[in-house]
C-alpha positions in Angstrom: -75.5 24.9 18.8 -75.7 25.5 22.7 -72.9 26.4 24.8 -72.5 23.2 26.6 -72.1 21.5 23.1 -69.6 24.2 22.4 -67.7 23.6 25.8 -67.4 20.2 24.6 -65.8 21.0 21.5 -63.4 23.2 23.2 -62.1 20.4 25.9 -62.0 17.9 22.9 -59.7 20.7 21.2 -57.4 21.0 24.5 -57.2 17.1 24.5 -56.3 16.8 21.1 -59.2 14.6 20.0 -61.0 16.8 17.6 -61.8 15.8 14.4 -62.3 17.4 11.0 -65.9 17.9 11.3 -65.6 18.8 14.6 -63.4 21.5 13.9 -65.3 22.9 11.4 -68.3 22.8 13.6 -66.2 24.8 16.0 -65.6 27.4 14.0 -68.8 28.6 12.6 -70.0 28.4 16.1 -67.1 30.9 16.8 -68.6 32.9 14.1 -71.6 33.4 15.5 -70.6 34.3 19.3 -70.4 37.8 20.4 -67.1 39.7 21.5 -68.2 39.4 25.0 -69.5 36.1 25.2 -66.3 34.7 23.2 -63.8 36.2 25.8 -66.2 34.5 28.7 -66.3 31.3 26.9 -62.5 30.9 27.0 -61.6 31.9 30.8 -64.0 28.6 31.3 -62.5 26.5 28.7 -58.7 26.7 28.5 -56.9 24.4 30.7 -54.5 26.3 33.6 -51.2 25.4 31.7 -52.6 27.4 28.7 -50.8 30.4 28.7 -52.0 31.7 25.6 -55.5 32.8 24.3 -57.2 32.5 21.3 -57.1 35.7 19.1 -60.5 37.1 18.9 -59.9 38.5 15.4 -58.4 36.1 14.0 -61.5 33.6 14.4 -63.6 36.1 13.4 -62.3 36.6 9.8 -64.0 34.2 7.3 -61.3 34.6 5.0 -59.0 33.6 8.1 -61.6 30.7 8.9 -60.7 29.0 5.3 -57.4 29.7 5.5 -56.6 28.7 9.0 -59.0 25.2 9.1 -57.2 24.2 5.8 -53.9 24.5 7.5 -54.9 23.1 10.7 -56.4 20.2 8.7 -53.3 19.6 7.1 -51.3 20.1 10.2 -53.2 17.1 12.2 -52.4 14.8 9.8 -48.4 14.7 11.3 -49.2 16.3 14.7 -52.3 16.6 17.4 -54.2 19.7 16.7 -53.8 20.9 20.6 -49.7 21.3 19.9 -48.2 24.2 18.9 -49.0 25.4 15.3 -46.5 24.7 12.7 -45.4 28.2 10.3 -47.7 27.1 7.3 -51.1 28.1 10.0 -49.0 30.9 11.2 -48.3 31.9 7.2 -52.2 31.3 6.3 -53.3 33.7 9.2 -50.2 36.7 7.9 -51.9 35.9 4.3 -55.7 36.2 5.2 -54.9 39.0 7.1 -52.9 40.6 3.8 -50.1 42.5 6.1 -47.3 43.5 4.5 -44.7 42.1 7.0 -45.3 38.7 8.5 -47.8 38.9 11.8 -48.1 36.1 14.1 -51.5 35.5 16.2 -51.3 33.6 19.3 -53.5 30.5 19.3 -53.9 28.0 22.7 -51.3 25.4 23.0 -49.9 23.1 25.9 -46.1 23.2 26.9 -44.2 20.1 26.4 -43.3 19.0 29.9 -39.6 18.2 28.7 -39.2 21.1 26.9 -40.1 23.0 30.5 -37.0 20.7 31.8 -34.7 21.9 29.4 -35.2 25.5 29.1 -32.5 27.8 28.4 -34.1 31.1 28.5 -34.0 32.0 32.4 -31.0 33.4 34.0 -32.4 35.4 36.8 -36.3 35.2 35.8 -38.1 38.1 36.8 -41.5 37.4 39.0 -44.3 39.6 40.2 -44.0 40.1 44.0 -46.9 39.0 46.1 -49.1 41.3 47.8 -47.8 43.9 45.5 -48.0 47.2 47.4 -49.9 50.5 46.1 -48.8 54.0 47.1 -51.3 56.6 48.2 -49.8 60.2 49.1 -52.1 63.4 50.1 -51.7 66.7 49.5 -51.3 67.1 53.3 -48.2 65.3 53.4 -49.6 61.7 54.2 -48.6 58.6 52.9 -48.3 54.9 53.1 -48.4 52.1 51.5 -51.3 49.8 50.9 -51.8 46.8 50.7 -55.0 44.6 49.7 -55.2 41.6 52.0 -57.2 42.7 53.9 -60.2 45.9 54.8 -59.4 48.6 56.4 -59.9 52.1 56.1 -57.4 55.1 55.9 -59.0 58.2 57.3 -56.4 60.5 57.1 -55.8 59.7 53.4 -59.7 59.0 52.6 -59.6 55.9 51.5 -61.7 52.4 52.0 -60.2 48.9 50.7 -62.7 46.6 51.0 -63.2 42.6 49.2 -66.1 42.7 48.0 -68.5 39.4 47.3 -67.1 38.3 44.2 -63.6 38.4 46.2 -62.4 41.3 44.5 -60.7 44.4 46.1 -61.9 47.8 45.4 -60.6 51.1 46.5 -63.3 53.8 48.1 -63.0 57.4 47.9 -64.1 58.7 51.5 -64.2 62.5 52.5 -61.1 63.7 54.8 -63.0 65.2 57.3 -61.6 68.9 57.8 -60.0 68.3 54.4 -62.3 67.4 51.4 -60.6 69.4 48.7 -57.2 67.9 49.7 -55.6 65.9 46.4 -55.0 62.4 47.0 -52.5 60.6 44.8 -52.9 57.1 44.3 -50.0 54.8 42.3 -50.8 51.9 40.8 -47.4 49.3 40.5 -46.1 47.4 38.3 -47.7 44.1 38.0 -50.9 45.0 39.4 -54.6 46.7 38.2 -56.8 48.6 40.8 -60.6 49.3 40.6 -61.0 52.8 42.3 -64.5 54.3 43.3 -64.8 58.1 43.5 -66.7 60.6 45.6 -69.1 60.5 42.8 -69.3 57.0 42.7 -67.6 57.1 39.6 -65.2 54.2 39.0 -62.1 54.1 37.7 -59.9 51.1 36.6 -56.0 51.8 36.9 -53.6 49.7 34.9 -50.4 48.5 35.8 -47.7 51.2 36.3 -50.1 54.2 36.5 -51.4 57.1 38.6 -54.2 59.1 39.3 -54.6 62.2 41.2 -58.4 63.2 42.3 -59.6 65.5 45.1 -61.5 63.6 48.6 -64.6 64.8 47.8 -65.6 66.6 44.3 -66.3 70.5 44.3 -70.2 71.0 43.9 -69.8 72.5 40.2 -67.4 70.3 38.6 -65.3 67.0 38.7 -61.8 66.8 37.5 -59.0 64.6 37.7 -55.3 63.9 36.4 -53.7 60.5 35.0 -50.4 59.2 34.0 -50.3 55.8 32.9 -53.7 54.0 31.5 -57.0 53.9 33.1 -60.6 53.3 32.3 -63.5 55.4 33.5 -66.8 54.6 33.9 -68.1 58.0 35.0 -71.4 58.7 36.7 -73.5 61.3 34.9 -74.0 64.4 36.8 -75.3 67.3 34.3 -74.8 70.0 36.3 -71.2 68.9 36.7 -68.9 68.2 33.8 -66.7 65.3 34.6 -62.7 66.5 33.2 -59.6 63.9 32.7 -56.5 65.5 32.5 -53.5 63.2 31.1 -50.6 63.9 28.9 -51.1 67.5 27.9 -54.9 66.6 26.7 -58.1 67.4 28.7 -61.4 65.3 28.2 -64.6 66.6 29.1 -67.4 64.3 29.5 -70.8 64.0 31.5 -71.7 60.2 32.1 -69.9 57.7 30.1 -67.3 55.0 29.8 -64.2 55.0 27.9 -60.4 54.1 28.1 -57.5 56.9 28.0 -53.9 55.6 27.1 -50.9 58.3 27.9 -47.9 55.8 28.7 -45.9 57.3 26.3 -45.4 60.7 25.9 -45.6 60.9 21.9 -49.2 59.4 21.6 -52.4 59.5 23.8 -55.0 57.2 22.5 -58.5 57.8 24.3 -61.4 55.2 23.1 -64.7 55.8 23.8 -66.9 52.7 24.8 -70.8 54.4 25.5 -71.7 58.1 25.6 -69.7 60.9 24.4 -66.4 63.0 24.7 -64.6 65.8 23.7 -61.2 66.2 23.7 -59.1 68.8 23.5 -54.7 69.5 23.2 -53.6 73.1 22.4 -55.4 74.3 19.8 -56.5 70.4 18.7 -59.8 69.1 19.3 -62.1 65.7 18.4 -65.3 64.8 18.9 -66.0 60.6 19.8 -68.9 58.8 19.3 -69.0 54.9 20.6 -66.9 52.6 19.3 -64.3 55.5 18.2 -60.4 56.1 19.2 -58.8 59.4 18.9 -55.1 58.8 19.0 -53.0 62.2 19.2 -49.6 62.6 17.6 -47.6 65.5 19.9 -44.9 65.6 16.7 -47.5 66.4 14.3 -49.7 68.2 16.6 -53.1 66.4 15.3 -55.6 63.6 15.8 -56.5 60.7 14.1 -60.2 59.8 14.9 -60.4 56.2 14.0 -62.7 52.6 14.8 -61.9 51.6 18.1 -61.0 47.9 18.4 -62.6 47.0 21.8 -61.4 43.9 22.6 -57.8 44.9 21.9 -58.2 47.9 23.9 -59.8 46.6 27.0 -57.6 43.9 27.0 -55.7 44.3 30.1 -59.0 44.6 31.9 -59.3 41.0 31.3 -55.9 40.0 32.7 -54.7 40.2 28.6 -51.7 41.8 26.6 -52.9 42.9 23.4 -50.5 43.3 20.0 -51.7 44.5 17.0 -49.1 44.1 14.6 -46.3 45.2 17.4 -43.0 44.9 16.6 -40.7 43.8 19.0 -40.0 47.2 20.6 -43.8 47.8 21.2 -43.8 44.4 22.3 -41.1 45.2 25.1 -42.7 48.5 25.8 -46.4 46.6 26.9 -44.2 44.1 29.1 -42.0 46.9 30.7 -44.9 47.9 31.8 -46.0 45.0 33.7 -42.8 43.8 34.9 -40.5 45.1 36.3 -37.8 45.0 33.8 -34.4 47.0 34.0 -34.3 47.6 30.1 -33.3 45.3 27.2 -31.2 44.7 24.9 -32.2 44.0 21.1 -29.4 42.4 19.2 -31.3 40.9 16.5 -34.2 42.5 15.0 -36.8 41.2 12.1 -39.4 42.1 10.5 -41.8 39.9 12.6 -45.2 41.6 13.8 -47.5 40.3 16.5 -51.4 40.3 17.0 -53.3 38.9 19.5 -53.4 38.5 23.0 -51.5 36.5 25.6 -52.4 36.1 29.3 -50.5 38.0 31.9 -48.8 35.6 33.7 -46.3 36.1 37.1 -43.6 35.1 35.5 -42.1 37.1 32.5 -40.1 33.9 31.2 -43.4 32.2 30.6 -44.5 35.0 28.4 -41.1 35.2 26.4 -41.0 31.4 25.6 -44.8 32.3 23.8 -43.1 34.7 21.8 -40.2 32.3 21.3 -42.8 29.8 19.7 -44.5 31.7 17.4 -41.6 34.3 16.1 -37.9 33.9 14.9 -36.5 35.5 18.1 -35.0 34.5 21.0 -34.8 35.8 24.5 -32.7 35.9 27.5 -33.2 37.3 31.2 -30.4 38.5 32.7 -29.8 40.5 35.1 -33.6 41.8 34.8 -33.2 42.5 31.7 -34.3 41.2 28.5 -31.7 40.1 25.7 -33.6 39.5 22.3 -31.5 37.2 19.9 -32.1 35.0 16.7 
């Protein structure tokens, strides 16, 4: 099947004209995509009022295939496939799946236009600012605060912002004349990502609500830098100097390679490694990656667990994604605290309910909450700026 043909399918889907055959037709196709090309086919395909994307996983599974088309068959027999899915597809996909609590996975629906009208959820609904700022500090005492609408560059705190062709912004790394081993500090909001390019021409990706510390211009015999937060490095190899993160206690060496390092919280760094090679190392813990492995160290049991590295989930936010993988709602609060900005919550009612999957990040942190809404027994409130969770 070509990828027009399965465009097609898709936009029958989203218009709720798809029919049995069809559907299965869909789905083997699924089967056969790649991670990569999957994830590019649905940015094209979903309409702009779908806030939630299709989990990866979840189509990938044949035993969730059978499951989940049986369910969906059954469900179009009283409802259009495009609505939201009813609990018997949500209990095939926990089933297939075999968890041992009851996981939800996000699959694309429309919003009911009335049910928009009606909605109960928003107090004081908390919204991403525009033109989000991003703070840049040097060693020297400098700072400011940037902001990305238009080029300009910074010499006294080395740095370029330029739009590039594709229309996105990117931060450059430029010597401080008279200064090139003063540390600049560059913060990342809440809300927003950043694509940084060192002296080295190294780039780094910083999530929301993150940090990274890195000298003007690298020292001639090695490269080292310091995060808080969550970034992703794709580092230009240099043999005769070692490229070194620093983040959360832990210290990764590498040479020329990309992987992800996740230190939001201060009881677990998870680093996955995407192509080449690391080593990391914590007191007197140490692992060794190869691709498509994640060592995630525990600071109460001082070790590491070296496990498969789930990609897709991992570089999730890249893509403008949240990622759950079988989350329970305080995990679930966690990822969204860290993209909005949210004064707490407040969990009165708590279940057993996990969530996989992904959902887009959206401005408005009321959009996201009624997804949850739809797919889990809880219920939320904003007020105040922060987030009341109820049955």
């Amino acid at each position: 099947m070509n990828e027009h043909h399965i465009h097609d399918l898709f936009r029958q889907y989203f218009d709720h004209t798809l029919t049995k055959d069809q559907l299965n037709t869909l789905i083997q196709a699924m089967d056969k995509l790649s991670e990569e090309d999957f994830l590019l086919l649905m940015e094209e395909v979903q309409p702009e009022d779908t806030a939630v994307a299709l989990d990866l996983y979840a189509f990938k599974e044949k035993l969730i295939f059978q499951r989940v088309k049986v369910a969906l068959e059954e469900d179009r027999k009283v409802r259009p496939i495009g609505r939201r899915i009813t609990r018997k597809v949500v209990i095939a996909l926990a089933t297939a799946a075999a968890a041992v609590s009851l996981i939800f996975y996000f699959f694309p629906f429309t919003l009911d236009k009335k049910e928009l009208q009606s909605d109960q959820l928003v107090v004081n609904d908390v919204i991403l600012p525009q033109n989000i700022g991003i703070i840049v500090s040097s060693s020297g005492g400098k700072k400011e605060e940037i902001h990305s609408d238009k080029s300009r560059t910074y010499h006294d705190l080395g740095l370029e912002v330029r739009v590039d062709e594709n229309n996105e912004v990117v931060f450059r790394s430029k010597p401080v004349p008279g200064r090139e081993q003063e540390e600049i500090t560059f913060s990342n909001p809440k809300g927003a990502t950043a694509k940084l390019v060192l002296s080295d021409s190294s780039i780094v990706y910083l999530n929301s609500n993150s940090t990274i510390r890195y000298p003007s211009t690298f020292a001639a015999q090695k490269r080292h830098v310091h995060i808080q937060g969550e970034a992703y490095f794709s580092v230009k190899h240099d043999k005769s100097r070692p490229f070194t993160v620093a983040g959360g206690g832990q210290q990764i060496q590498v040479l020329g390679t990309e992987f992800n390092v996740n230190c939001y919280t201060p009881n677990y760094m998870i680093t996955s490694l995407i192509t080449g090679k690391v080593q990391i190392d914590y007191q007197d813990q140490h692992a060794a990656l190869r691709p498509g492995e994640q060592a995630l160290y525990d600071v109460a049991k001082n070790n590491f667990t070296v496990q498969k590295s789930n990609n897709s989930e991992v570089l999730a936010w890249k893509n403008g994604r949240f990622s759950f993988a079988e989350d329970n709602i305080h995990q679930v609060l966690d990822k969204l605290n860290d993209w909005y900005q949210i004064d707490g919550s407040d969990v009165r009612y708590q279940s057993n309910d996990r969530f996989s999957g992904s959902i887009k990040r959206t401005e408005k942190l009321s959009d996201v909450l009624r997804q949850l809404e739809k797919i889990s027994s809880y219920k939320f409130k904003i007020e105040n700026r922060r987030v009341i969770v109820m049955k």
